[in-house]
C-alpha positions in Angstrom: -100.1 11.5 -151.7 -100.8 8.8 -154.5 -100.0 9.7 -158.4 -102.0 8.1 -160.7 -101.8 8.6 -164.3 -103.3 6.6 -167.2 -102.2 6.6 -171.1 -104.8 7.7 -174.2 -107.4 4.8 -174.9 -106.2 2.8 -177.8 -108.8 0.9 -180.2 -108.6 -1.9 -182.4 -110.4 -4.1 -184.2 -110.6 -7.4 -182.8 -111.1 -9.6 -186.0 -108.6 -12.7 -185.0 -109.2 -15.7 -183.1 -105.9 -18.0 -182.8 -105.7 -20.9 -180.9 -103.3 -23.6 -180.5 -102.8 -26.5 -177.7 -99.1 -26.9 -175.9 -98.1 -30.1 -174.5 -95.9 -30.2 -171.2 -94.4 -32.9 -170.0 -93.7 -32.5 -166.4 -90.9 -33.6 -163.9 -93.1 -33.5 -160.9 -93.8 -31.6 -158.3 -92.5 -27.5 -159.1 -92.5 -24.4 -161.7 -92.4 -24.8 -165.1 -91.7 -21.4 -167.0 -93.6 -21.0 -169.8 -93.3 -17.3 -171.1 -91.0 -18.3 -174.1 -93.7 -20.9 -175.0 -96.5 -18.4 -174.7 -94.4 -15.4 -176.5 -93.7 -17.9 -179.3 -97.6 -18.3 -180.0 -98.1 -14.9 -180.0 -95.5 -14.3 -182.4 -96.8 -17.1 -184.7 -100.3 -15.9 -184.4 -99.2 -12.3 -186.0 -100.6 -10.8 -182.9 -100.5 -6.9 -182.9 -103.0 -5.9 -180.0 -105.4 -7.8 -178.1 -105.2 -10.8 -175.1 -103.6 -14.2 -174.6 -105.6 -16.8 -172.7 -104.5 -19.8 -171.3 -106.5 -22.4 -169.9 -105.0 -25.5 -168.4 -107.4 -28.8 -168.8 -106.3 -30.8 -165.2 -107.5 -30.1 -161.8 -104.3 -31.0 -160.5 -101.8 -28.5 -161.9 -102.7 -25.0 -162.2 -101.2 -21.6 -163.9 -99.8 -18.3 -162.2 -97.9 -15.0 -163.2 -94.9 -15.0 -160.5 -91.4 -13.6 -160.6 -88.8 -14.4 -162.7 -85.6 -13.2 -161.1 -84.9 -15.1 -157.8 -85.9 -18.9 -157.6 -86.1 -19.0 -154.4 -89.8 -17.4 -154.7 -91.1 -20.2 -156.1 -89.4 -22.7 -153.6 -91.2 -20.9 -151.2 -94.2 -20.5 -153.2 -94.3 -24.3 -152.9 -94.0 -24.2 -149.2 -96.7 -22.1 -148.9 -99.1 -24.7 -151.0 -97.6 -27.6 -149.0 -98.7 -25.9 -145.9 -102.0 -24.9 -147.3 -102.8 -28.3 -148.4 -100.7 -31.4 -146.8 -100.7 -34.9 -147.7 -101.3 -36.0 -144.4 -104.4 -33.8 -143.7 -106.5 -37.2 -143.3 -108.3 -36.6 -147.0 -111.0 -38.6 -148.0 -109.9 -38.5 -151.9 -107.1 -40.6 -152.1 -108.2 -43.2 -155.2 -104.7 -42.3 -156.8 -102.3 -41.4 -154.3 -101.6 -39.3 -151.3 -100.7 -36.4 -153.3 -103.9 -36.6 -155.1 -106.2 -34.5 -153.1 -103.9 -31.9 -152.2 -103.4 -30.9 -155.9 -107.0 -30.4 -156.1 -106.7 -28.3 -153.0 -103.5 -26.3 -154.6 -105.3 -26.3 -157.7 -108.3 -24.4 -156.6 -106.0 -21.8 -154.4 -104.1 -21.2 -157.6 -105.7 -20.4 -161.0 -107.0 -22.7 -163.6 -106.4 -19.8 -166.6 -104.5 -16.1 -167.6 -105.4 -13.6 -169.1 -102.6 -11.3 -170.3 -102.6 -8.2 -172.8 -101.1 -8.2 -175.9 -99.4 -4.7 -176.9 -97.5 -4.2 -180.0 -97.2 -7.7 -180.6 -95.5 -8.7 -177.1 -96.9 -10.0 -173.8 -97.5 -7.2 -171.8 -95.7 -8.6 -168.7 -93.8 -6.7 -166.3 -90.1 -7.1 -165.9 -90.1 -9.4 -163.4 -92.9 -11.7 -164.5 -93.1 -14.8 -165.8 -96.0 -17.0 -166.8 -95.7 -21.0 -165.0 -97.6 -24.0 -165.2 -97.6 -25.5 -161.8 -97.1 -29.5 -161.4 -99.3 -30.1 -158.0 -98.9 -33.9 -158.5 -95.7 -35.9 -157.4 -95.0 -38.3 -160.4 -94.2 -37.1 -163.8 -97.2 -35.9 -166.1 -98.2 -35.0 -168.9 -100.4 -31.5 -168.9 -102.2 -29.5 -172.1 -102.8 -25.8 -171.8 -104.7 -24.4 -174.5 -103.6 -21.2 -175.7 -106.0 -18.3 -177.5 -105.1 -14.6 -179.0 -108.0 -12.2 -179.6 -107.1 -9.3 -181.3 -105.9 -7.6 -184.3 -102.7 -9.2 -186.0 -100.1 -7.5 -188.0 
């Protein structure tokens, strides 16, 4: 048998729009953890209840919510998109590398924005969770994710 429970509604007024743009400069291919980053807005921004939103700007690096505790998840993560979308799947798209048209693949398997409540002035993510910006391309780059809070602030 399934227990389900659910907490009092809770209402605010949503009178605050913040936004502000972070700048990542990749390493390459992999996971780059950007919870900290994301928290540090939120704090900034005064933010008491509401939602974070992050968009990314490329169509060859992407966003996800994954786990935080073993690395090895997102080694295999990795895998799992390599296999999904190989450099050597005889793409038509390859005006800027090999690795080009596979990001765009990963890309689109992935997600290009999050969305993730904001209660009492923290991110509302689970213990394990983390929020990454995923680097689809090879070389170094340089990637913008624009970050907004909606809510009430304190």
């Amino acid at each position: 048998m399934n227990l389900i429970s659910h907490s009092a509604p809770s209402s605010v007024t949503a009178a605050t729009i913040a936004t502000s743009l972070l700048t990542i400069q990749t390493s390459g291919a992999g996971f780059v953890d950007l919870t900290a980053e994301v928290a540090k807005f939120v704090k900034e921004a005064k933010a008491r209840e509401g939602a974070v939103t992050l968009f990314i700007r490329h169509t060859s690096a992407s966003l996800t919510i994954q786990e935080n505790a073993d690395p090895s998840v997102l080694d295999d993560l990795m895998t799992a998109l390599d296999r999904h979308a190989p450099e050597d799947a005889g793409w038509s798209h390859d005006t800027e590398g090999p690795d080009d048209m596979p990001a765009h693949v990963k890309t689109m398997l992935t997600a290009t924005s999050l969305h993730i409540p904001v209660l009492k002035g923290e991110l509302a993510l689970g213990t394990w969770q983390a929020i990454y910006l995923i680097e689809h391309r090879v070389r170094p780059h340089r990637r913008e994710v624009v970050l907004q809070f909606m809510g009430s602030v304190s």
